[in-house]
C-alpha positions as CSV (number, residue, x, y, z in Angstrom):
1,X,-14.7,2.1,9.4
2,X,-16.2,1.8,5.7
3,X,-15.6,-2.2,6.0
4,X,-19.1,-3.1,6.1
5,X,-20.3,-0.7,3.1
6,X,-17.4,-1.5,0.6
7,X,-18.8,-5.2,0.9
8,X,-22.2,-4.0,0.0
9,X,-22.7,-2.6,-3.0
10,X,-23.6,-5.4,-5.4
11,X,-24.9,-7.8,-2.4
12,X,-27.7,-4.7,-1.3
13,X,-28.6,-5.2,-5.5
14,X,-28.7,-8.7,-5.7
15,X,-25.4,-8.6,-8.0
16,X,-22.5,-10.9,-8.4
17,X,-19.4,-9.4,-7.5
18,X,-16.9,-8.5,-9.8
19,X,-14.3,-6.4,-10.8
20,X,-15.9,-3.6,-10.4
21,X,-17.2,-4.4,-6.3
22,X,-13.4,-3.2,-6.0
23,X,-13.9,0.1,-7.7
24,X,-16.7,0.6,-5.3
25,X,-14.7,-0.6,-2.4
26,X,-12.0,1.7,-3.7
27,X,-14.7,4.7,-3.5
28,X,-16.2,4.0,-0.3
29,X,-12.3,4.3,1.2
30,X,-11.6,7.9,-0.6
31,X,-15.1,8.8,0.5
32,X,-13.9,7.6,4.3
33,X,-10.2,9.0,3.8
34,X,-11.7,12.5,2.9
35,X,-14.6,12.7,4.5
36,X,-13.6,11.2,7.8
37,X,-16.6,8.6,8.1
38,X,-18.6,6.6,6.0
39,X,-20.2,7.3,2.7
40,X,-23.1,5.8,3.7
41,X,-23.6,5.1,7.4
42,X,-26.8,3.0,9.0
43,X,-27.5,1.7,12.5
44,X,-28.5,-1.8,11.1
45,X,-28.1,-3.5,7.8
46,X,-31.6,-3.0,6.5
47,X,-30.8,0.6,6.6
48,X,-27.4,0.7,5.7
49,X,-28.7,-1.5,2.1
50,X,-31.2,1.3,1.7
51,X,-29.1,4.3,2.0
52,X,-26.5,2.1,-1.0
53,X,-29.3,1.5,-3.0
54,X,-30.6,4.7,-3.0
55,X,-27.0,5.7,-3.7
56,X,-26.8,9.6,-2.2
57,X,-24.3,10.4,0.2
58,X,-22.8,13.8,1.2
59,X,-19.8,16.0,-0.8
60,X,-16.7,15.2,0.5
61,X,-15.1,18.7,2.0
62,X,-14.2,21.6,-0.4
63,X,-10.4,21.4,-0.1
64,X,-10.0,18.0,-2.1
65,X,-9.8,18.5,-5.7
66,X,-11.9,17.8,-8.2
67,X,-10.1,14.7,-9.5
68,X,-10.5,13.1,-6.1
69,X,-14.7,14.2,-6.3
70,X,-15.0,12.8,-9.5
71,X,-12.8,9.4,-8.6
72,X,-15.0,9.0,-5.6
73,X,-18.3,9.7,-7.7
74,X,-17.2,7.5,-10.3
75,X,-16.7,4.7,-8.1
76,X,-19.3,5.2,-6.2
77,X,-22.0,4.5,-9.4
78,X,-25.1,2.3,-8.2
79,X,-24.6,0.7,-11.6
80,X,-21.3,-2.0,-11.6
81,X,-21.5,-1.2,-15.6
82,X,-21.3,3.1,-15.1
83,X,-18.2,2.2,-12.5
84,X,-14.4,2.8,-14.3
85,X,-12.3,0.0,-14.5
86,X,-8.9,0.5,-12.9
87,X,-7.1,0.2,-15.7
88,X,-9.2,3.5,-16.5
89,X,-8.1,5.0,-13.3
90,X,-4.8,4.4,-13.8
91,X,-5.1,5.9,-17.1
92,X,-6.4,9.5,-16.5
93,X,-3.5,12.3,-17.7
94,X,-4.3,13.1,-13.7
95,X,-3.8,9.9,-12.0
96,X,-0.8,9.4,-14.4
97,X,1.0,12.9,-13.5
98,X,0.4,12.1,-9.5
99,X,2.1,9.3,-9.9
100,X,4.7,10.1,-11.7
101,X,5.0,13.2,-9.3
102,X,5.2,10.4,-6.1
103,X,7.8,8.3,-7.4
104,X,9.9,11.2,-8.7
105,X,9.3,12.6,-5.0
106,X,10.3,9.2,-3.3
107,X,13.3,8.5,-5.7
108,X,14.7,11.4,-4.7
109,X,13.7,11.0,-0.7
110,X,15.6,7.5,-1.2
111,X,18.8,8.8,-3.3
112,X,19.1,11.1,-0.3
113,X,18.7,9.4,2.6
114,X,21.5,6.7,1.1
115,X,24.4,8.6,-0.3
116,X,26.8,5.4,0.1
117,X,24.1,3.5,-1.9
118,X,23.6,6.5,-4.7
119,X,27.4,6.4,-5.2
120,X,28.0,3.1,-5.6
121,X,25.0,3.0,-8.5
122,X,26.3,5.7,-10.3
123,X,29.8,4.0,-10.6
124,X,31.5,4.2,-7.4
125,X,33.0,7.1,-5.6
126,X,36.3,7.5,-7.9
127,X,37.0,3.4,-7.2
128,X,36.5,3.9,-3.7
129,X,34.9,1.2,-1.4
130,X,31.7,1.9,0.0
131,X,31.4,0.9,3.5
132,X,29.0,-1.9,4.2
133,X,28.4,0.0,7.8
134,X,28.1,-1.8,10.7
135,X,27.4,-5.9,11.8
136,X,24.6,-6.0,13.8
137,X,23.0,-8.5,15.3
138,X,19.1,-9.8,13.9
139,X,16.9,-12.5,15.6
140,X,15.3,-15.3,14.0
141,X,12.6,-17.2,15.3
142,X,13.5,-21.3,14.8
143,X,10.6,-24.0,15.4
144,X,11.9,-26.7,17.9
145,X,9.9,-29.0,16.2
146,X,10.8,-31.9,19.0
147,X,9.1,-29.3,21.4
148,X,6.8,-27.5,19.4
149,X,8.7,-24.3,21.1
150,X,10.5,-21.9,19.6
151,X,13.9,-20.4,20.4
152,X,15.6,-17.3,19.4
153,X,18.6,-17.6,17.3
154,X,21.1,-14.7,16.8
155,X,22.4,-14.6,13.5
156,X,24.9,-11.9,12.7
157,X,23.7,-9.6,9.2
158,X,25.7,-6.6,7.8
159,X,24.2,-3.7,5.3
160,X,24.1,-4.9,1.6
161,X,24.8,-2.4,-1.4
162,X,20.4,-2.8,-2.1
163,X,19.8,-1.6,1.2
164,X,18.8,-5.2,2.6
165,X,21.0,-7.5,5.3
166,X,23.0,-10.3,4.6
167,X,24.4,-13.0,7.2
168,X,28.1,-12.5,8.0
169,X,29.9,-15.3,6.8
170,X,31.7,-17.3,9.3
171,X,35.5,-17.4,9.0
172,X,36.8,-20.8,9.0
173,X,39.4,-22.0,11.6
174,X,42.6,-22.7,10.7
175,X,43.5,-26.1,11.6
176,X,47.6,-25.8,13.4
């Protein structure tokens, strides 16, 4: 796991950390996503805060693009100054199109997997009810705090519209 090197960079330099200790953080788990181990990689920490200082680590594989590359170079600056900002990130026409792409993608995914829900937000199925679906039962763990214990409570939920659970109301009794 990169753990141990995303928490290095600035401390191997004798830097404060900042801001941009995520960025390299953020670079040291792309590098580990793509690369399948760690961008820099030691058997003990006086090695391990050489190899960061010295700042050279091997190319990622040849099937990533060369936005990821350059995101993982980028981050991966010796110099906290030479590091983007992630408002920067989040601002290159590439970064931007990917995730627009993602949520278009799981918008979609969502409107699809929950036809009920989709109707109902786009007006109603010509003023029909949507179904609710079924009660089902959901446990909630209560602290006895008389007994420091805790005991499992059953309280009856149902599907809402936003895809979350609501208890079912108790109907009252009537009194004869």
């Amino acid at each position: 796991s990169s753990g141990i090197n995303a928490e290095y960079g600035e401390i191997c330099q004798d830097k404060p950390y900042n801001s941009k200790s995520d960025i390299w953080a953020l670079g040291c788990l792309l590098y580990e996503l793509c690369a399948l181990k760690p961008a820099f990689n030691a058997s003990n920490l006086v090695s391990l805060c050489y190899k960061i200082v010295r700042g050279s680590y091997d190319t990622i594989p040849t099937e990533y693009s060369n936005l990821v590359k350059m995101l993982i170079d980028k981050s991966l600056q010796k110099s906290p100054e030479l590091r983007p900002s992630a408002t920067a990130i989040l601002n290159l026409a590439e970064v931007k199109e990917q995730l627009s792409q993602y949520i278009t993608d799981k918008e979609t995914e969502r409107q699809s997997a929950h036809p009920a829900k989709r109707r109902s937000e786009d007006g109603g199925a010509g003023g029909k009810k949507v179904s609710r679906g079924p009660i089902r039962p959901h446990v909630v763990n209560i602290g006895d705090a008389n007994k420091g214990k805790k005991v499992r409570r059953v309280k009856k939920t149902t599907p809402t519209s936003s895809g979350g659970v609501a208890p079912v109301k108790k109907k009252k009794k009537k009194k004869k």
